[in-house]
C-alpha positions in Angstrom: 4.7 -22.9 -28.5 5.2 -19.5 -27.7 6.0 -18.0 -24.0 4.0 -15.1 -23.1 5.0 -15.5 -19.4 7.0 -11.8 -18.2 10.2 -12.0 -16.5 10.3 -11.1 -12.8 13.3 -8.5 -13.4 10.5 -6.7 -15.6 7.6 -6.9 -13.4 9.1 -5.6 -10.9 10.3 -2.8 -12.7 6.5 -1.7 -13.7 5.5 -2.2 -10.6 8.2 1.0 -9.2 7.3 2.4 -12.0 3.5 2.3 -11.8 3.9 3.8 -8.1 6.1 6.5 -9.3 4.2 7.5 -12.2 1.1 7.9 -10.3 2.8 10.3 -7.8 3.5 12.1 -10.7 -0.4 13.8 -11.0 -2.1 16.0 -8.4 -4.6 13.2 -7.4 -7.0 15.3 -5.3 -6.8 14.6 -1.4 -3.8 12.2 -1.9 -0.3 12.1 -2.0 1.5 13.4 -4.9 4.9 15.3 -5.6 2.8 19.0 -5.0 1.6 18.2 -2.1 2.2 15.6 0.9 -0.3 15.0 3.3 -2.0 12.7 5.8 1.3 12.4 7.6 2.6 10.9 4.7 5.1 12.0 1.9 6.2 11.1 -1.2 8.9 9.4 -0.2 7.4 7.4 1.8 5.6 5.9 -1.2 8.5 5.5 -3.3 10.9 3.9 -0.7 7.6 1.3 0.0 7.5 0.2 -4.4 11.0 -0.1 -4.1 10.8 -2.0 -0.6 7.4 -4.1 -2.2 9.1 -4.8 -5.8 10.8 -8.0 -5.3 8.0 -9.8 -3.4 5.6 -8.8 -5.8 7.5 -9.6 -9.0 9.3 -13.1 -6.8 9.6 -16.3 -9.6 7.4 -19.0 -8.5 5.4 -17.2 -6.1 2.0 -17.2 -5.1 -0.4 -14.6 -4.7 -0.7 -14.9 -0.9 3.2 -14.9 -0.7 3.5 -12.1 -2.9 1.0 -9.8 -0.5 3.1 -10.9 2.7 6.4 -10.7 1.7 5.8 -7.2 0.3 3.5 -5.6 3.0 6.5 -7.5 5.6 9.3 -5.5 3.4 7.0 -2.8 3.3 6.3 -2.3 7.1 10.5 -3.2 8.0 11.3 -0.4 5.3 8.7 3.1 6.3 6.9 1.5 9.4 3.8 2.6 8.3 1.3 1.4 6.1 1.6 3.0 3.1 0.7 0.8 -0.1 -1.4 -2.0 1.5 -4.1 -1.7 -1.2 -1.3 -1.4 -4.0 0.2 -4.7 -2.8 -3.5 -6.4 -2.6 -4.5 -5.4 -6.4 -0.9 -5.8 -7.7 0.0 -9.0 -6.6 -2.8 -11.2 -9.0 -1.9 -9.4 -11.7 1.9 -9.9 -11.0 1.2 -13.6 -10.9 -0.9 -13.1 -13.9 1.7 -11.8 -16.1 4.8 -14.0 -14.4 2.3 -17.2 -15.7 0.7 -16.1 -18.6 -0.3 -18.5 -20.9 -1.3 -16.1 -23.4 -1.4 -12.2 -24.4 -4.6 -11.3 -22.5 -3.9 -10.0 -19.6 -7.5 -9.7 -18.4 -8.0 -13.9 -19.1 -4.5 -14.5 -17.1 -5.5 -12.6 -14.1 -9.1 -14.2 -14.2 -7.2 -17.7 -14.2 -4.9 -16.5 -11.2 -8.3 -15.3 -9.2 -10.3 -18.8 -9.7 -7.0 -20.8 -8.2 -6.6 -19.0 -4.9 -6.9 -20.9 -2.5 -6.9 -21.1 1.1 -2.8 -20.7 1.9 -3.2 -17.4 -0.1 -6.2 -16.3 2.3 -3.7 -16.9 5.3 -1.2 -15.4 4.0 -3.0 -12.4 2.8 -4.5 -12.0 6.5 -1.4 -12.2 7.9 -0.2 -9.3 5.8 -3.3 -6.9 6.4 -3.3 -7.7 10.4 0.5 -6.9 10.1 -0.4 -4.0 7.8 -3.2 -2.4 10.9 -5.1 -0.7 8.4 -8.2 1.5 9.8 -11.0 -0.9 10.1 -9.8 -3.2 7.0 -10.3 -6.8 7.8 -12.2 -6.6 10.9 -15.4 -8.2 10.3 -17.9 -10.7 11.3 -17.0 -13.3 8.9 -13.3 -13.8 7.4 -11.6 -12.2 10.1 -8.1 -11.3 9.3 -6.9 -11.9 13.0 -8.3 -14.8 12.8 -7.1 -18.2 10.9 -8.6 -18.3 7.5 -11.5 -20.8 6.4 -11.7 -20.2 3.2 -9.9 -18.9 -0.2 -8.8 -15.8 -0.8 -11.2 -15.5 -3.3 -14.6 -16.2 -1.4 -13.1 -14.3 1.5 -12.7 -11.0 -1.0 -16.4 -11.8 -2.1 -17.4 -11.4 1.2 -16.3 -8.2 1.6 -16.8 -7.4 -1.6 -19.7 -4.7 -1.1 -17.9 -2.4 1.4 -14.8 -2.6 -0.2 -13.6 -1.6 -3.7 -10.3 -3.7 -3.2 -11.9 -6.5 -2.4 -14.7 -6.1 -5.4 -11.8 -6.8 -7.7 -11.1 -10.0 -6.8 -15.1 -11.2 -6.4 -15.3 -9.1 -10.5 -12.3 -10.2 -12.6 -11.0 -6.7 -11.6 -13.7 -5.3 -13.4 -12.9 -1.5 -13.1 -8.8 -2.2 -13.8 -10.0 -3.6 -17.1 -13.1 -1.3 -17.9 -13.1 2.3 -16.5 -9.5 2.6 -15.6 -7.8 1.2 -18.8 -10.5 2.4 -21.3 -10.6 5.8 -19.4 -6.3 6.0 -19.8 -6.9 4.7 -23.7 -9.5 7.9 -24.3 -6.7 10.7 -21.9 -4.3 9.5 -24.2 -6.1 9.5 -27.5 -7.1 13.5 -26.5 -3.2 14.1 -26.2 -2.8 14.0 -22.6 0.7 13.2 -21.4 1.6 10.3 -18.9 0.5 12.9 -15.6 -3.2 14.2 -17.1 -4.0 10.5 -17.7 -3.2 9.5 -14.4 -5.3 12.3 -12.9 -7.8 11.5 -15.5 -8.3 7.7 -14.1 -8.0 8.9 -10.5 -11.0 11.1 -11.4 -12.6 9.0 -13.0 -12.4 6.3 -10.0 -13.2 9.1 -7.5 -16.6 9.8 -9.7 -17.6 6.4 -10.0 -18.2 5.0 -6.7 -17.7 6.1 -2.8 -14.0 5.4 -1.3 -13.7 2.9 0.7 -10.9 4.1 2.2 -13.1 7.7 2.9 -16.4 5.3 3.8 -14.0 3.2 6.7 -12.5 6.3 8.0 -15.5 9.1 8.0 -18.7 7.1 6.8 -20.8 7.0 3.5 -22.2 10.3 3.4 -18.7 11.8 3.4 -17.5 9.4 0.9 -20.6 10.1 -1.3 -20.0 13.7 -0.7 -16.5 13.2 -2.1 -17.8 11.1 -5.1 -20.0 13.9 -6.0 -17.5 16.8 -6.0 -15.8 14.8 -7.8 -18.2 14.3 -10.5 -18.1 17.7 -11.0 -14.4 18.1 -11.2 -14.0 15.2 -13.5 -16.2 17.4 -15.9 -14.2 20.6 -15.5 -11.1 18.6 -16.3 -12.1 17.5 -19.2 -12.8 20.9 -20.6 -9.8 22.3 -19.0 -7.2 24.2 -21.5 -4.0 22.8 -21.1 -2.1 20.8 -18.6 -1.0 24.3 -16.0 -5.2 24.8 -15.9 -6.0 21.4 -15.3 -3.4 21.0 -12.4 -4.9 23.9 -11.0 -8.4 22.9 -10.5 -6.9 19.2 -8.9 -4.7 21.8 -6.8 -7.7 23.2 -5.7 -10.0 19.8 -5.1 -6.6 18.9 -3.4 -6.4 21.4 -0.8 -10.2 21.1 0.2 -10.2 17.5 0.6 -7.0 17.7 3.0 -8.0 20.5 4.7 -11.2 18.6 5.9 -8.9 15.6 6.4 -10.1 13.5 3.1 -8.1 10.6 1.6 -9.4 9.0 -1.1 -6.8 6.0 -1.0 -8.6 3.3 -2.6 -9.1 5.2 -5.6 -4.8 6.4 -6.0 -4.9 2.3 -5.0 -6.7 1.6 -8.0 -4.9 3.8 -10.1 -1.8 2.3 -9.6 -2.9 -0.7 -10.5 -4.5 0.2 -14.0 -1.2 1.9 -15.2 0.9 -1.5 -13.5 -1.8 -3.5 -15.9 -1.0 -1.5 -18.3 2.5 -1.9 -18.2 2.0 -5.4 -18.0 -0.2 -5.8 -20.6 2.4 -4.0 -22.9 4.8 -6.9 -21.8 2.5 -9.5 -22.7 1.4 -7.6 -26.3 5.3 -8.1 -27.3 6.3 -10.4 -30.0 7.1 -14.3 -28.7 9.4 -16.9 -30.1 8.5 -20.1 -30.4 10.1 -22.2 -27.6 
C-alpha cells in the first residue's frame, strides 16, 4: 500500500520555513522584517522555529509532547514567549502529516484531533502555564495550572468561543482549511509572490473575526475596532498596484496599530500555520510507492 506518512527531517523543515516565510510580509501590528515591535524582534522568532523544530516534527510523538517539548526548547532558547500559538496549531498538523494514512491533509489532522486524549491535555497545560501567556489558560473550567480532567480536545472546545486557537481544534481547523488556504490559492492565482500572499491571509484573518490575542490584552471593542480597519485595508489591498504600494498601505496599518500598542498575534498565529499546512500538504500531494 502506499505511505503517505512525511518524514520528520521534512516537517521540520516547513515548519522553519513557515515561520520565516511569514516574517517575510508587513503583517500590520506584528512582527515582520520592516518593523520589530512589542519588545520583540525578528530574531527572536526565527531563533524560537529553529529552537521549536525538532519537538514539533519528533518521530513517534504525540501532540501533547510535541506542544511541551517545543514551548520548553522555546522558553530555554529566547526566554520569552514568543510562538506559543504557532506551537498549539502546528503541532496536530505535524502529527497529522508524520501519520498520514492518506493525501488529505484536512482528513489526517481531523483523525489526530478526535484521538487526543487526556496525557495531551496535561501536557499541553504544562506548556502554556510554562509559556505565561496574558490571560491564556486562566479560566473557570480547564484550568491550565491546574491538573487536567479531560482531553485536549473537549478542553479546546471549552474555550473555544474566546479563543481563535482554541476554535481550531473544537472545528477541524476550519479557517486553516477554508479562509487561509483558499485565500493563499486566490493571492496566488492574481500573481502575488510568496510575501503578498502572506499578507493577503494575515488580512484576511484580521478581517474575519476579533483577535484574540487583541480581545485578552485590551478587550472586544478594541479587537473589533481592529477587525474593522482591517476590513477596510483588506479591500485597498486588493486593488493596490503592485507589491512597493501594497507594502505601503500595510506599513501604514502597521505603524497605527503599534503606536496604539496593537498586536494582532493570533491572526500572524494563524498564518503560520496555513502556509506550514500548506507546505505539508505539498508533502502529502507527492507521488508514493507502493511499500
Amino acid at each position: 500500500m502506499a505511505n503517505f506518512a512525511a518524514d520528520p527531517q521534512e516537517i521540520a523543515t516547513g515548519f522553519v520555513a513557515a515561520c520565516e516565510a511569514e516574517l517575510q510580509a508587513p503583517k500590520p501590528g506584528n512582527v515582520h522584517v520592516f518593523a520589530d515591535g512589542h519588545g520583540m524582534t525578528t530574531a527572536d522568532f526565527l531563533a524560537s522555529a529553529e529552537a521549536a523544530a525538532p519537538f514539533i516534527a519528533a518521530a513517534q510523538s504525540a501532540v501533547g509532547a510535541r506542544i511541551a517539548g517545543a514551548v520548553e526548547a522555546t522558553r530555554a532558547r529566547v526566554g520569552q514567549n514568543t510562538n506559543l500559538g504557532i506551537i498549539l496549531l502546528c503541532a496536530p498538523l505535524a502529527q497529522a502529516a508524520a501519520t498520514a494514512q492518506s493525501a488529505d491533509l484536512r482528513r489526517e489532522t481531523g483523525r489526530v484531533l478526535q484521538r487526543l486524549d487526556i496525557n495531551d491535555a496535561d501536557a499541553a497545560f504544562r506548556a502554556i502555564a510554562h509559556a505565561r501567556p496574558a490571560g491564556l489558560g486562566d479560566a473557570p473550567q480547564h484550568d491550565v495550572h491546574a491538573p487536567a480532567q479531560t482531553t485536549l480536545l473537549e478542553a479546546m472546545r471549552a474555550a473555544a468561543d474566546r479563543d481563535r486557537i482554541a476554535w481550531q481544534y473544537a472545528n477541524g481547523f476550519g479557517d486553516i482549511f477554508d479562509l487561509g488556504l483558499k485565500t493563499l490559492a486566490e493571492a496566488r492565482a492574481r500573481g502575488a509572490d510568496a510575501p503578498l500572499g502572506t499578507l493577503a491571509v494575515y488580512a484576511a484573518f484580521l478581517a474575519a473575526f476579533p483577535d484574540s490575542h487583541i480581545t485578552r490584552k485590551h478587550g472586544l471593542a478594541a479587537a473589533e475596532a481592529v477587525r474593522g480597519e482591517a476590513a477596510s485595508f483588506t479591500k485597498s489591498l486588493k486593488s493596490a498596484k503592485g507589491r512597493a504600494a501594497a507594502f505601503d498601505l500595510a506599513l501604514d496599518f502597521d505603524r497605527a496599530l503599534k503606536q496604539r500598542g496593537l498586536n494582532p498575534g493570533t491572526s500572524a498565529d494563524l498564518t503560520v500555520a496555513v502556509l506550514f499546512a500548506d507546505y505539508l500538504g505539498a508533502i502529502l500531494a507527492r507521488p508514493r510507492k507502493n511499500g
